[in-house]
C-alpha positions as CSV (number, residue, x, y, z in Angstrom):
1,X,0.0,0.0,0.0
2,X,2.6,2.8,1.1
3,X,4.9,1.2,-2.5
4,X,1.4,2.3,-4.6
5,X,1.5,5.6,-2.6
6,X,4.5,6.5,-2.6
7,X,4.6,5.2,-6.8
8,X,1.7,7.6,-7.1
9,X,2.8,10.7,-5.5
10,X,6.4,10.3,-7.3
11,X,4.0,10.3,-10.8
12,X,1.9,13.3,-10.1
13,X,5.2,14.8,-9.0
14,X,6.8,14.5,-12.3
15,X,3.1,15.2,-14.1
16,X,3.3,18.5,-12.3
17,X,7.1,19.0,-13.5
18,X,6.2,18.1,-16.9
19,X,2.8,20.1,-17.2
20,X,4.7,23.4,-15.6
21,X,7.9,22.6,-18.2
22,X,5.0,22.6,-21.2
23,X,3.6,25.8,-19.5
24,X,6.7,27.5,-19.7
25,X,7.3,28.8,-23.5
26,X,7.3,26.0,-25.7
27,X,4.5,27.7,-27.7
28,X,5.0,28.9,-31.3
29,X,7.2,31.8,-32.9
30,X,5.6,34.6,-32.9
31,X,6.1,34.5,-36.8
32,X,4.8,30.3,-37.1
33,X,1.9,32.0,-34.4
34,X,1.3,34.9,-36.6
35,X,1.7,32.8,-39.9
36,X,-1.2,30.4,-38.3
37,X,-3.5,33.7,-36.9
38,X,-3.2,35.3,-40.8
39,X,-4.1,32.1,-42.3
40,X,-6.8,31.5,-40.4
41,X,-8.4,34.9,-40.7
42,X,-7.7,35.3,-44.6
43,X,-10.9,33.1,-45.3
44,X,-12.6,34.5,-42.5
45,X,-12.0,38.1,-44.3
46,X,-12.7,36.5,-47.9
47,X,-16.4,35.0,-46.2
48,X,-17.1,38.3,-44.9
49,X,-16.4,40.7,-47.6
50,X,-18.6,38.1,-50.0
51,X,-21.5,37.9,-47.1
52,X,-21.6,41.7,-47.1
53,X,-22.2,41.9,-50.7
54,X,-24.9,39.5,-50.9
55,X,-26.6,41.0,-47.7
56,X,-25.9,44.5,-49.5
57,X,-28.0,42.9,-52.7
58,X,-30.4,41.9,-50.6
59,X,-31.3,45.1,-49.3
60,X,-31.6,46.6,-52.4
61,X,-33.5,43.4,-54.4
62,X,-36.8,43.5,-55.5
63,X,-37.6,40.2,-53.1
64,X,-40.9,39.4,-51.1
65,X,-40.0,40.4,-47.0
66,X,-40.2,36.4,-46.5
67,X,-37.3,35.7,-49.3
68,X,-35.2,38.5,-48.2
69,X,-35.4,37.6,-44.5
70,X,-35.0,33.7,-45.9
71,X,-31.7,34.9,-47.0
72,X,-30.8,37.7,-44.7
73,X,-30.9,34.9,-41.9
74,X,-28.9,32.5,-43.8
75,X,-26.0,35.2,-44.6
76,X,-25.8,36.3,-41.0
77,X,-25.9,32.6,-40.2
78,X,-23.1,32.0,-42.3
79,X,-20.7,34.9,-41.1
80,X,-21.8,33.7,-37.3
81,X,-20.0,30.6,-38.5
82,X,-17.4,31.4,-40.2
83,X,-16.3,33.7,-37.6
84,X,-16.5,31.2,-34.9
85,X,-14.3,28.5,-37.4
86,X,-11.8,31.7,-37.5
87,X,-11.8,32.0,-33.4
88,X,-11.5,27.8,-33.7
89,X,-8.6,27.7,-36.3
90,X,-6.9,31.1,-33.6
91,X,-7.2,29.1,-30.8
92,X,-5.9,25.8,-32.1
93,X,-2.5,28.1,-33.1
94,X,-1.9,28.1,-29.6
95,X,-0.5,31.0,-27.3
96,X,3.0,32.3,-29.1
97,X,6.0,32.4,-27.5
98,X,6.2,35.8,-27.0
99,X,5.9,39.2,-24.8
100,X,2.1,39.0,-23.9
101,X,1.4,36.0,-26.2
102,X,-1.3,35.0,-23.8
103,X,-3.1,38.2,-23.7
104,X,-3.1,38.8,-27.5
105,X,-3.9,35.3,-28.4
106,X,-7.0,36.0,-25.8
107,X,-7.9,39.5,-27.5
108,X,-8.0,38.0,-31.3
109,X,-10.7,35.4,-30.0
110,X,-12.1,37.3,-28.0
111,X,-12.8,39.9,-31.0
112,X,-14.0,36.9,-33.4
113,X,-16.4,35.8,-30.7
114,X,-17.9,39.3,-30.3
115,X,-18.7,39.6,-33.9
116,X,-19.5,36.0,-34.3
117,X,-21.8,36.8,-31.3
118,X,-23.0,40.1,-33.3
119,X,-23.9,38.3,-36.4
120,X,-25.9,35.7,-34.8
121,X,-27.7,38.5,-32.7
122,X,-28.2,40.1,-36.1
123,X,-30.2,36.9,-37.7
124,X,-32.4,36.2,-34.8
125,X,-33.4,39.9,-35.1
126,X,-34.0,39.2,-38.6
127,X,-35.8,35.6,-37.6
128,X,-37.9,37.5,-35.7
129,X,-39.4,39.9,-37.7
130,X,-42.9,39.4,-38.9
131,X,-42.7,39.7,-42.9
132,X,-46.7,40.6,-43.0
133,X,-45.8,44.4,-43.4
134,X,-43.1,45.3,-45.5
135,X,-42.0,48.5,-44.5
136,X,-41.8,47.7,-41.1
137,X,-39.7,44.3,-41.8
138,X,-37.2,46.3,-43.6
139,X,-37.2,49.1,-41.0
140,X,-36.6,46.0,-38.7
141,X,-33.8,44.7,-41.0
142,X,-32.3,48.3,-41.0
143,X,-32.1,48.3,-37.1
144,X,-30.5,45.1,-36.7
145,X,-28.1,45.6,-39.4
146,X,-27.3,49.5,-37.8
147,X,-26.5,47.3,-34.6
148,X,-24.5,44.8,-36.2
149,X,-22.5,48.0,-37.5
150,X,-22.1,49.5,-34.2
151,X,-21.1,45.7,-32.5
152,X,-19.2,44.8,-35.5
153,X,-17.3,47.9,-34.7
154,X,-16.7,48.1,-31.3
155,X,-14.9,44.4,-31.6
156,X,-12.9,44.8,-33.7
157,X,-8.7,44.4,-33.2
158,X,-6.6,46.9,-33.6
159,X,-3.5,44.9,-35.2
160,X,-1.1,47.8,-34.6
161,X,-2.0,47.9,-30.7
162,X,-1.1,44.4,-29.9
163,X,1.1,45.1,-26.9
164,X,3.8,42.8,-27.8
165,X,6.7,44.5,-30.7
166,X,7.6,40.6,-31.4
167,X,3.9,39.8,-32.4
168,X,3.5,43.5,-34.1
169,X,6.8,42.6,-36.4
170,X,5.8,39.1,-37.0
171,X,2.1,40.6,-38.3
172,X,4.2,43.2,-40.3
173,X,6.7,40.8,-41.7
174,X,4.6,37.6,-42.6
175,X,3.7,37.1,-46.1
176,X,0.3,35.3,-44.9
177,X,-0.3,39.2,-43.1
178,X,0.0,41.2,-45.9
């Protein structure tokens, strides 16, 4: 009994050692780090930029309140996604090794969650208006997309504010960035 014990606490001793060793830099360049962030928001941008379009068409089509909200809510469904596979893809690139590596790592998904958040507040809005009157389902549709403005806004990163010069090079200096 005391041999498993004394076994046991020797192995969460060295667990500890090796889980505070792992904890302890070991995470990617800030250039591999930035390389992975950049790659992960290029499609991200590519999704949006294409969603905005369609959603500006849509605003200015000569559709029925029910097809325009049809496809209203599955654009902003879309970007909710998208920008929640971006935060995904951010996250799984780890936390750099790097000056406040942690904290910036933590502010880029933090913004793709707030607009991810922002767009899927944006098609519920939408879901919920009643289509039976059309003026007042597109004054509806110009509310929540005015709020998905301001929200969209208000999250987003300021690349050049990052707190860390390693990770401000790296974004500079990366192909993937540019």
């Amino acid at each position: 009994m005391r041999v498993c014990r004394a076994t046991a606490g020797r192995l969460a001793a060295m667990l500890a050692a090796v889980v505070l060793i792992a904890g302890c830099g070991g995470g990617p360049s800030p250039g591999a780090w930035a390389t992975s962030v950049c790659s992960a928001l290029t499609p991200w941008r590519a999704e949006i930029r294409k969603l905005t379009s369609s959603t500006d068409q849509q605003m200015t089509a000569q559709t029925s309140p029910a097809q325009a909200k049809e496809n209203l809510v599955r654009l902003f469904d879309g970007a909710a996604r998208a920008s929640e596979t971006a935060r995904r893809r951010v996250e799984q690139a780890g936390v750099p090794d790097a000056e406040q590596g942690a904290e910036v790592s933590a502010r880029i998904r933090a913004a793709l969650a707030q607009m991810r958040d922002a767009y899927a507040k944006a098609r519920d809005s939408i879901d919920s208006l009643s289509t039976s009157q059309s003026t007042a389902f597109y004054d509806g549709v110009r509310d929540a997309v005015q709020t998905l403005n301001q929200e969209y806004e208000a999250s987003a990163l300021d690349a050049s504010n990052l707190n860390s010069k390693e990770l401000t090079r790296a974004f500079t200096e990366v192909p993937e960035c540019r």
